[in-house]
C-alpha positions as CSV (number, residue, x, y, z in Angstrom):
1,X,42.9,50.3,47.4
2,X,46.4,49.7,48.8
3,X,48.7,46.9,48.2
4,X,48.1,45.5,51.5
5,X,44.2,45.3,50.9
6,X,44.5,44.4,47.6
7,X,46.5,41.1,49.1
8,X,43.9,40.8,51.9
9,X,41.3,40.3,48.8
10,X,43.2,38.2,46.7
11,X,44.1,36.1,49.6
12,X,40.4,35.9,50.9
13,X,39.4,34.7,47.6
14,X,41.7,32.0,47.3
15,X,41.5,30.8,50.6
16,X,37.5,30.9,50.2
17,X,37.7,28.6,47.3
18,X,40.4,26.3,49.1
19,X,37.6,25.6,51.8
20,X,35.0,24.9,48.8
21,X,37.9,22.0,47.7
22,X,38.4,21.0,51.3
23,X,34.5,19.7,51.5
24,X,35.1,17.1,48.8
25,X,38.7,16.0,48.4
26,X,40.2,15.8,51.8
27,X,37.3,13.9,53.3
28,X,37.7,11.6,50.1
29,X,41.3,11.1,50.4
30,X,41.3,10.2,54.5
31,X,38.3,7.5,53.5
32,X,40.1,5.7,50.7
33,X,43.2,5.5,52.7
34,X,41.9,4.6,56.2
35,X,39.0,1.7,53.9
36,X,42.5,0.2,52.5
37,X,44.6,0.2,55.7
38,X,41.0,-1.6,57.8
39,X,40.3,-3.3,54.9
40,X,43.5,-4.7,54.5
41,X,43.7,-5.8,57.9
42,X,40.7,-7.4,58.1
43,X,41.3,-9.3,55.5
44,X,44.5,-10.6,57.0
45,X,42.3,-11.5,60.0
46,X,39.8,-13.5,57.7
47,X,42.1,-15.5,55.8
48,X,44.7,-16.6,58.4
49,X,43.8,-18.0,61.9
50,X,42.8,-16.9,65.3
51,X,45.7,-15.4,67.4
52,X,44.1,-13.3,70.0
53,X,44.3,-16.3,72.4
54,X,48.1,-14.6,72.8
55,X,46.8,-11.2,74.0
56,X,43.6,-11.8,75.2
57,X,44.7,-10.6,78.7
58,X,45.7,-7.8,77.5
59,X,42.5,-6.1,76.2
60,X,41.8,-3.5,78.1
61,X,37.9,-4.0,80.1
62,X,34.9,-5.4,79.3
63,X,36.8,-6.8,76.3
64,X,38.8,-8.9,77.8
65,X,35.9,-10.5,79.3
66,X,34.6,-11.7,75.7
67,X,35.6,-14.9,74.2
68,X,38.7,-15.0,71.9
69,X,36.5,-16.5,69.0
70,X,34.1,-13.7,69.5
71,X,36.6,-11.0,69.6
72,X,38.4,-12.0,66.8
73,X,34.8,-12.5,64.6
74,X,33.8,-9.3,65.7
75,X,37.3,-7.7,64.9
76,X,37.4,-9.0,62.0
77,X,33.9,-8.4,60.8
78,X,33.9,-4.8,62.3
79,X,37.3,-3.8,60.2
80,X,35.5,-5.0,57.1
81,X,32.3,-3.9,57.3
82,X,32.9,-0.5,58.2
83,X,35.9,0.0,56.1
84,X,33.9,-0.2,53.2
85,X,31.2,1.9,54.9
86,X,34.3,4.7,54.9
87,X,34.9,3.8,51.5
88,X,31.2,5.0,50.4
89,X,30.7,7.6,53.2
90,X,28.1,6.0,54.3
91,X,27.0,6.3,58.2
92,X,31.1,7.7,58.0
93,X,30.9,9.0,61.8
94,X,29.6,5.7,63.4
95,X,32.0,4.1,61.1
96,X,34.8,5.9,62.6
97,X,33.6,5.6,65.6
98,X,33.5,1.8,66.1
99,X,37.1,2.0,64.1
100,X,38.2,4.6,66.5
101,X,37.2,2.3,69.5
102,X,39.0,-0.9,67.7
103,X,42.3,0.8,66.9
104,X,42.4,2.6,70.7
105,X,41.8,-1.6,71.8
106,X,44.0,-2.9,69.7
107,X,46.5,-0.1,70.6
108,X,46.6,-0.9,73.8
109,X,46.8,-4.5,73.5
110,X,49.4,-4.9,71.1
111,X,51.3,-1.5,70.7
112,X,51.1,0.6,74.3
113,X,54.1,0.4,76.5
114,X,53.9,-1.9,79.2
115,X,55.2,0.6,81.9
116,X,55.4,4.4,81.6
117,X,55.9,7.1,84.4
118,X,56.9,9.6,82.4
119,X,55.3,12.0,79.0
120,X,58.9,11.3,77.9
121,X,59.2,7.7,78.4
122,X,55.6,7.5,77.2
123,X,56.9,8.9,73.7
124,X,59.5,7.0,73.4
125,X,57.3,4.2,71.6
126,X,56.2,6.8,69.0
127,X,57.9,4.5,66.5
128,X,57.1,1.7,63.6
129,X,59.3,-1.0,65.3
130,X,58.8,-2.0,69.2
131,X,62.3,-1.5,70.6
132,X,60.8,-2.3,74.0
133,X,58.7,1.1,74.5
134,X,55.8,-0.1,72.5
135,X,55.1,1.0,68.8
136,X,52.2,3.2,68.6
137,X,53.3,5.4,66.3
138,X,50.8,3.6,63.2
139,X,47.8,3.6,65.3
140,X,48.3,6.9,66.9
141,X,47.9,8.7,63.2
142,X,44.9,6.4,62.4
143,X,43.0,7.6,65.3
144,X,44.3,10.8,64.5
145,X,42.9,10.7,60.8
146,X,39.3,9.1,62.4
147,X,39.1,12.3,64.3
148,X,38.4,14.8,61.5
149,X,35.7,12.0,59.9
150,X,33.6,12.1,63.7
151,X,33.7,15.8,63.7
152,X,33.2,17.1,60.0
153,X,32.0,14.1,58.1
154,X,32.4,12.3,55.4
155,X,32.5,15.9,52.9
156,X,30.8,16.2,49.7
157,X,31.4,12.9,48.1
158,X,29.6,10.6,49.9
159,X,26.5,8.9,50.3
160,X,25.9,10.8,53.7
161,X,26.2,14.2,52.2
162,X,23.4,12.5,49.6
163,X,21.4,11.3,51.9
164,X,21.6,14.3,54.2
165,X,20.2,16.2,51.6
166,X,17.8,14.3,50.3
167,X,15.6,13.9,53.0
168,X,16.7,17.2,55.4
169,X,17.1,19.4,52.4
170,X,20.2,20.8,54.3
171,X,23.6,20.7,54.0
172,X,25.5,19.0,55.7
173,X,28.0,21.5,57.3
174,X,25.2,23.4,59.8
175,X,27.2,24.6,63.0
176,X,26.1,24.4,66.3
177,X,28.0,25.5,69.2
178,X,26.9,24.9,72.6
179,X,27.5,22.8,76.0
180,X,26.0,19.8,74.3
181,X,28.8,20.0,71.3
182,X,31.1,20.8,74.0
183,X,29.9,17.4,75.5
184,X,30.3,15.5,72.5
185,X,33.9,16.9,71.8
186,X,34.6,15.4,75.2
187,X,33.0,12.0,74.8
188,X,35.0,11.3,71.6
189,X,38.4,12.4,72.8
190,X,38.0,10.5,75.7
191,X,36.8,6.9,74.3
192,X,40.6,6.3,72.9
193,X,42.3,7.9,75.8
194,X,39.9,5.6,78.2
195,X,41.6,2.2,77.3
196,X,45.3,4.0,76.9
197,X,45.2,7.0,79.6
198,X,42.4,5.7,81.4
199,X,42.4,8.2,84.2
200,X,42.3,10.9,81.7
201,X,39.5,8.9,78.9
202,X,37.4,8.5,82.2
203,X,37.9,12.3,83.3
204,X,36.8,13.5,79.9
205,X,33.8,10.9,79.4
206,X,32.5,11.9,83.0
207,X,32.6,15.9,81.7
208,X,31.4,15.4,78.3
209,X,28.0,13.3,79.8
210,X,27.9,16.1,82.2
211,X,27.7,19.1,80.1
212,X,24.9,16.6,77.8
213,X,23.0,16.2,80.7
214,X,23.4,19.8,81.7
215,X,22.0,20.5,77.7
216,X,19.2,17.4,78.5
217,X,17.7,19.3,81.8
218,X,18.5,23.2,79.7
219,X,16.0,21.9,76.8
Protein backbone atom coordinates (compact mmCIF):
# COMPACT_ATOMS: atom_id res chain seq x y z
CA UNK A 1 0.00 0.00 0.00
CA UNK A 2 1.54 3.45 -0.82
CA UNK A 3 1.85 6.44 1.41
CA UNK A 4 -0.81 8.14 -0.29
CA UNK A 5 -3.44 5.20 0.33
CA UNK A 6 -2.22 4.54 3.47
CA UNK A 7 -3.26 8.44 4.39
CA UNK A 8 -6.54 7.96 2.40
CA UNK A 9 -7.18 5.01 5.20
CA UNK A 10 -6.07 6.64 8.12
CA UNK A 11 -7.93 9.73 7.10
CA UNK A 12 -11.24 7.70 6.38
CA UNK A 13 -11.07 6.20 9.68
CA UNK A 14 -10.79 9.27 11.55
CA UNK A 15 -13.12 11.16 9.71
CA UNK A 16 -15.69 8.16 10.06
CA UNK A 17 -15.47 8.29 13.78
CA UNK A 18 -15.67 12.33 13.72
CA UNK A 19 -19.26 11.77 12.12
CA UNK A 20 -20.08 9.05 14.90
CA UNK A 21 -19.15 12.22 17.55
CA UNK A 22 -21.04 14.68 15.37
CA UNK A 23 -24.60 12.75 16.09
CA UNK A 24 -24.31 13.48 19.78
CA UNK A 25 -22.20 16.51 20.74
CA UNK A 26 -22.81 19.04 18.18
CA UNK A 27 -26.58 18.70 18.29
CA UNK A 28 -26.11 18.90 22.17
CA UNK A 29 -23.96 21.92 22.20
CA UNK A 30 -26.44 24.14 19.52
CA UNK A 31 -29.52 23.08 22.03
CA UNK A 32 -27.96 24.17 25.32
CA UNK A 33 -26.77 27.37 23.87
CA UNK A 34 -29.88 28.38 21.71
CA UNK A 35 -32.39 26.90 25.34
CA UNK A 36 -30.17 29.73 27.31
CA UNK A 37 -30.14 32.54 24.72
CA UNK A 38 -34.63 31.91 24.31
CA UNK A 39 -34.69 31.13 27.69
CA UNK A 40 -33.04 33.98 28.81
CA UNK A 41 -35.04 36.19 26.84
CA UNK A 42 -38.14 35.03 27.72
CA UNK A 43 -37.57 35.42 30.90
CA UNK A 44 -36.70 39.04 30.54
CA UNK A 45 -40.14 39.20 28.78
CA UNK A 46 -41.92 37.58 31.91
CA UNK A 47 -40.60 39.51 34.56
CA UNK A 48 -40.53 43.08 33.12
CA UNK A 49 -43.57 44.77 31.31
CA UNK A 50 -45.19 44.85 28.04
CA UNK A 51 -43.33 46.96 25.38
CA UNK A 52 -44.45 45.74 22.03
CA UNK A 53 -47.06 48.58 22.00
CA UNK A 54 -43.68 50.51 20.58
CA UNK A 55 -43.30 48.22 17.55
CA UNK A 56 -46.40 46.72 17.03
CA UNK A 57 -46.62 48.36 13.54
CA UNK A 58 -43.81 47.01 12.75
CA UNK A 59 -44.50 43.22 12.72
CA UNK A 60 -44.39 42.08 9.69
CA UNK A 61 -48.34 40.44 8.51
CA UNK A 62 -50.84 38.71 10.04
CA UNK A 63 -48.85 39.57 13.25
CA UNK A 64 -49.32 42.84 13.29
CA UNK A 65 -52.95 42.27 13.25
CA UNK A 66 -52.90 40.47 16.83
CA UNK A 67 -53.22 42.33 19.89
CA UNK A 68 -50.10 43.62 21.76
CA UNK A 69 -51.09 41.67 25.00
CA UNK A 70 -51.45 38.57 22.93
CA UNK A 71 -48.25 38.99 21.09
CA UNK A 72 -46.30 39.58 23.83
CA UNK A 73 -48.06 36.36 25.94
CA UNK A 74 -47.48 34.35 23.09
CA UNK A 75 -43.81 35.57 22.67
CA UNK A 76 -43.12 35.14 25.77
CA UNK A 77 -44.70 31.82 26.43
CA UNK A 78 -43.37 30.52 23.00
CA UNK A 79 -39.52 31.47 23.92
CA UNK A 80 -39.95 29.50 27.15
CA UNK A 81 -41.67 26.70 26.31
CA UNK A 82 -39.81 25.58 23.53
CA UNK A 83 -36.50 26.56 24.76
CA UNK A 84 -36.68 24.05 27.14
CA UNK A 85 -38.18 21.63 24.65
CA UNK A 86 -34.53 22.33 22.79
CA UNK A 87 -33.02 21.84 25.97
CA UNK A 88 -34.40 18.05 26.22
CA UNK A 89 -34.55 17.43 22.42
CA UNK A 90 -37.87 16.92 22.59
CA UNK A 91 -40.19 17.66 19.37
CA UNK A 92 -36.48 19.69 18.61
CA UNK A 93 -37.72 20.45 14.81
CA UNK A 94 -41.10 22.01 15.64
CA UNK A 95 -39.28 23.65 18.43
CA UNK A 96 -37.00 25.30 16.03
CA UNK A 97 -39.41 25.85 13.94
CA UNK A 98 -41.77 28.14 15.84
CA UNK A 99 -38.21 29.75 17.24
CA UNK A 100 -37.18 30.09 13.76
CA UNK A 101 -40.48 31.95 12.88
CA UNK A 102 -40.15 34.22 16.18
CA UNK A 103 -36.58 35.32 15.69
CA UNK A 104 -37.22 36.01 11.63
CA UNK A 105 -40.51 38.34 13.39
CA UNK A 106 -38.68 39.78 15.72
CA UNK A 107 -35.86 40.40 13.31
CA UNK A 108 -37.66 42.28 11.32
CA UNK A 109 -39.32 44.29 13.76
CA UNK A 110 -36.68 45.38 15.78
CA UNK A 111 -33.28 44.65 13.91
CA UNK A 112 -33.91 44.86 9.86
CA UNK A 113 -32.98 48.12 8.18
CA UNK A 114 -35.63 50.31 7.54
CA UNK A 115 -34.54 51.00 3.84
CA UNK A 116 -32.19 48.93 1.74
CA UNK A 117 -31.65 49.03 -2.23
CA UNK A 118 -28.63 47.43 -2.25
CA UNK A 119 -26.93 43.55 -1.02
CA UNK A 120 -24.27 46.09 0.20
CA UNK A 121 -26.25 48.49 2.01
CA UNK A 122 -28.35 45.45 3.12
CA UNK A 123 -25.04 44.15 4.96
CA UNK A 124 -24.11 46.91 6.38
CA UNK A 125 -26.39 46.17 9.56
CA UNK A 126 -24.56 42.82 10.05
CA UNK A 127 -23.48 44.24 13.34
CA UNK A 128 -24.28 44.03 17.36
CA UNK A 129 -24.92 47.85 17.64
CA UNK A 130 -27.70 49.65 15.33
CA UNK A 131 -25.56 52.48 13.78
CA UNK A 132 -28.64 53.31 11.66
CA UNK A 133 -28.43 50.07 9.22
CA UNK A 134 -30.21 47.85 11.54
CA UNK A 135 -28.35 45.21 13.83
CA UNK A 136 -29.16 41.83 12.64
CA UNK A 137 -26.11 40.40 13.10
CA UNK A 138 -27.40 38.28 16.66
CA UNK A 139 -30.43 37.04 15.05
CA UNK A 140 -28.99 36.19 11.75
CA UNK A 141 -26.67 33.41 13.52
CA UNK A 142 -29.60 32.22 15.69
CA UNK A 143 -31.63 31.41 12.70
CA UNK A 144 -28.53 30.17 11.26
CA UNK A 145 -27.91 27.68 14.26
CA UNK A 146 -31.99 26.67 14.12
CA UNK A 147 -31.32 25.54 10.62
CA UNK A 148 -29.08 22.41 11.28
CA UNK A 149 -31.82 21.42 14.33
CA UNK A 150 -34.95 21.45 11.36
CA UNK A 151 -32.81 19.48 9.03
CA UNK A 152 -30.76 16.82 11.15
CA UNK A 153 -32.42 16.84 14.54
CA UNK A 154 -31.89 17.04 17.72
CA UNK A 155 -28.64 14.04 17.44
CA UNK A 156 -28.22 11.21 19.78
CA UNK A 157 -28.90 12.83 23.13
CA UNK A 158 -32.22 13.55 23.14
CA UNK A 159 -35.55 12.50 23.95
CA UNK A 160 -36.48 12.44 20.14
CA UNK A 161 -33.72 10.14 19.18
CA UNK A 162 -35.40 7.97 22.29
CA UNK A 163 -38.46 8.12 21.32
CA UNK A 164 -37.74 7.67 17.68
CA UNK A 165 -36.49 4.46 18.58
CA UNK A 166 -38.57 3.27 20.73
CA UNK A 167 -41.62 3.08 18.94
CA UNK A 168 -40.14 3.06 15.00
CA UNK A 169 -37.24 0.83 15.96
CA UNK A 170 -35.16 3.06 13.58
CA UNK A 171 -32.70 5.47 13.82
CA UNK A 172 -33.12 8.46 13.43
CA UNK A 173 -30.73 9.58 10.58
CA UNK A 174 -32.80 7.55 7.56
CA UNK A 175 -32.17 9.65 4.21
CA UNK A 176 -34.63 10.38 1.77
CA UNK A 177 -34.05 12.33 -1.23
CA UNK A 178 -36.70 13.29 -3.47
CA UNK A 179 -38.96 16.32 -4.80
CA UNK A 180 -40.87 16.18 -1.54
CA UNK A 181 -37.43 16.79 0.60
CA UNK A 182 -36.60 19.24 -2.05
CA UNK A 183 -40.01 20.84 -1.11
CA UNK A 184 -39.42 20.88 2.40
CA UNK A 185 -35.79 22.41 2.00
CA UNK A 186 -37.70 25.23 0.22
CA UNK A 187 -40.50 25.83 2.78
CA UNK A 188 -38.05 26.27 5.68
CA UNK A 189 -35.62 28.59 3.89
CA UNK A 190 -38.29 30.64 2.88
CA UNK A 191 -40.50 31.14 6.25
CA UNK A 192 -37.51 33.58 7.67
CA UNK A 193 -36.76 35.21 4.30
CA UNK A 194 -40.77 35.66 3.95
CA UNK A 195 -41.03 38.45 6.75
CA UNK A 196 -37.32 39.88 5.86
CA UNK A 197 -37.00 39.33 1.84
CA UNK A 198 -40.50 38.79 1.30
CA UNK A 199 -40.37 38.55 -2.40
CA UNK A 200 -37.81 35.93 -2.18
CA UNK A 201 -39.55 33.93 1.37
CA UNK A 202 -42.76 34.04 -0.96
CA UNK A 203 -40.79 32.73 -4.21
CA UNK A 204 -39.39 29.82 -2.31
CA UNK A 205 -42.67 28.88 -0.20
CA UNK A 206 -44.67 29.01 -3.56
CA UNK A 207 -41.83 26.23 -5.02
CA UNK A 208 -41.35 24.23 -2.07
CA UNK A 209 -45.56 23.61 -1.88
CA UNK A 210 -45.17 22.99 -5.49
CA UNK A 211 -42.77 20.28 -5.67
CA UNK A 212 -45.03 18.70 -2.25
CA UNK A 213 -47.88 18.81 -4.28
CA UNK A 214 -46.05 17.51 -7.28
CA UNK A 215 -44.82 14.39 -4.58
CA UNK A 216 -48.89 14.45 -3.25
CA UNK A 217 -50.33 13.74 -6.94
CA UNK A 218 -46.78 11.27 -7.73
CA UNK A 219 -47.87 8.92 -4.58
Amino acid sequence: MSSIDKTVTIWSALTARLNAGGQWIPPLFLRLILFWEFWESGIIKLEGSNWFAHIHDDFPFPFNAIPVEVSWFLATWSELIFAVFLLLGFTTRLSSVVLLILTAVATAAVHWPADWGSLTELWRGYAISDKGFGNFKLPLLYILMLFPLIFSGAGKLSVDHYLTNQFTGTTSNNVISDSLSKGLVLIVMGLPLVFLIPVLGVLLLLAGMGLVVLKTLQG
